[in-house]
Phi, psi and omega in degrees: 000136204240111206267158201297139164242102143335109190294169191272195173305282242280340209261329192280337177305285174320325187278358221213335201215349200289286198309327167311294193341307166313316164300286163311354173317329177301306172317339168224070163275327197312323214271002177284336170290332178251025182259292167004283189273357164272318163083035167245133193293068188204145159303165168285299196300348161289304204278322167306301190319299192292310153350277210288335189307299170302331152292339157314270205318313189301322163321315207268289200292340156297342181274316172309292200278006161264324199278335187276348183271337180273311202299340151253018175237000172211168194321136179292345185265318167333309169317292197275333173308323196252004182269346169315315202269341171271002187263305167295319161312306184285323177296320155303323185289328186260018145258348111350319194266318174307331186258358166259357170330296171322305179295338200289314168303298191305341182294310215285312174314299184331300164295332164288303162302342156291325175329298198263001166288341176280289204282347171291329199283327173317322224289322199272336176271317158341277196273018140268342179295356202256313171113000183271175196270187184301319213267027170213015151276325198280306177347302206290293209304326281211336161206038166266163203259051164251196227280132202276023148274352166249352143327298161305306172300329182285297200311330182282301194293306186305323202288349183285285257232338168271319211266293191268356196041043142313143187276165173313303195287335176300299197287329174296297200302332180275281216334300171327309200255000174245029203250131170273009178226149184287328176238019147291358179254303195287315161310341175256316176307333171280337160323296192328284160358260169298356167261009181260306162329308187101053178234188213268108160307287197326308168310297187292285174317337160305317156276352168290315166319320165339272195276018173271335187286330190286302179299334172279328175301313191278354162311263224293324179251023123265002145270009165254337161309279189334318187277015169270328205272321194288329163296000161309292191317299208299300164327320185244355165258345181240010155211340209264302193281296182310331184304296187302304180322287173346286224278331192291302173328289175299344172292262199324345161273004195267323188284006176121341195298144198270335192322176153271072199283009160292313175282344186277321179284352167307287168340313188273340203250344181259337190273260179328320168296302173297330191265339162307321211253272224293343179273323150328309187279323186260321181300326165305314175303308197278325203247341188272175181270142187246118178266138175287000000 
């Protein structure tokens, strides 16, 4: 018995925006590249498509639920006027997320596979000292338990070579160019390279290993600077400046000041601090290096 399947978003978005998509299709080429490198399975014209579809919707539903929170408490053309401008602000904002989702993604891919790439590359030199060819090194790798984004990529070049029939070198050489890290791109073209030459893999990956290790060694320890200098900051933006603000506020309520110093010591101690603390917190995440 064969059960009913619900088409997905990206196919019902394209039956509802394709034809605009097309027209304006010129206008994101950029972002094709970077679906690519996000290793996300969708056309640009589906994914331009699914952008304005979700942005629809985040319209209607941010426009319901301000209009049902306003219509009692101020004028109704007042109402629908400001839930129209919250409306139109979230459908931006949320083209806005839709169209670097990709690079974000693709930065992250990026970083994992640059992470894991020096020891994936010993792994590759390993199984040429063996004697076997480039194309039964991506086999092996293609099913083996390393860092699985470039698992998925090798697994993307054989299936290119089984499936659609492609030649190694054709499927290596597109992988190089939609591959989001600069030298995981530069490692499969010198495979290329050298198997097209006849010259020593095994020698080349092995310095390739090298200097993939030299650069992570110099990664990591300029993310270990970097993490001296952002705990300066935190120290003198997360505890020194909310300390001071404390005191200059009760001094000015002592002299007399009219303000709400109950609120202001909320603000600073429930607000300012956490959102100081929560930037923090990203900025560590984004500049220092992640080992898996």
């Amino acid at each position: 018995m064969k059960f009913f399947k619900l088409p997905s978003l990206s196919i019902i978005a394209y039956r509802i925006f394709g034809r605009f998509a097309d027209l304006i299709i010129v206008y994101f080429e950029d972002l094709e590249r970077d679906i690519k490198r996000a290793g996300m399975k969708i056309s640009l014209y589906r994914y331009v498509s699914l952008m304005f579809f979700i942005c629809l919707i985040s319209f209607f539903i941010t426009f319901i639920i301000s209009l049902v929170l306003l219509i009692s408490r101020m004028v109704s053309l007042y109402a629908i006027t400001g839930s129209v401008g919250l409306g139109v602000l979230t459908s931006g904002i949320t083209f806005w997320i839709m169209y670097i989702l990709p690079s974000i993604i693709a930065n992250e891919r990026r970083r994992k596979i640059d992470d894991a790439l020096s020891f994936v590359t010993n792994y590759m030199a390993i199984l040429s000292a063996s004697g076997i060819t480039p194309e039964a090194i991506f086999k092996g790798l293609s099913t083996t338990n390393i860092n699985k984004i470039i698992r998925e990529d090798i697994s993307d070049i054989i299936r290119r070579m089984e499936i659609v029939g492609e030649d190694f070198y054709s499927s290596v050489r597109r992988k190089a160019e939609e591959t989001p890290s600069k030298y995981f791109s530069d490692l499969l073209k010198g495979i290329l390279m050298v198997s097209k030459t006849g010259g020593d893999l095994e020698r080349f990956l092995r310095l390739q290993a090298k200097y993939l290790m030299r650069i992570k060694r110099t990664i990591v320890r300029k993310g270990l600077d970097q993490l001296g200098i952002i705990a300066e900051v935190y120290v003198t933006a997360g505890i020194v400046l909310p300390i001071v603000m404390l005191i200059i506020i009760s001094v000015m309520a002592v002299l007399g000041w009219t303000g709400n110093v109950i609120i202001w010591l909320y603000l600073i101690s429930f607000v300012l601090v956490p959102i100081i603390s929560i930037i923090i917190i990203i900025l560590i995440d984004t500049i220092v290096p992640k080992g898996e």
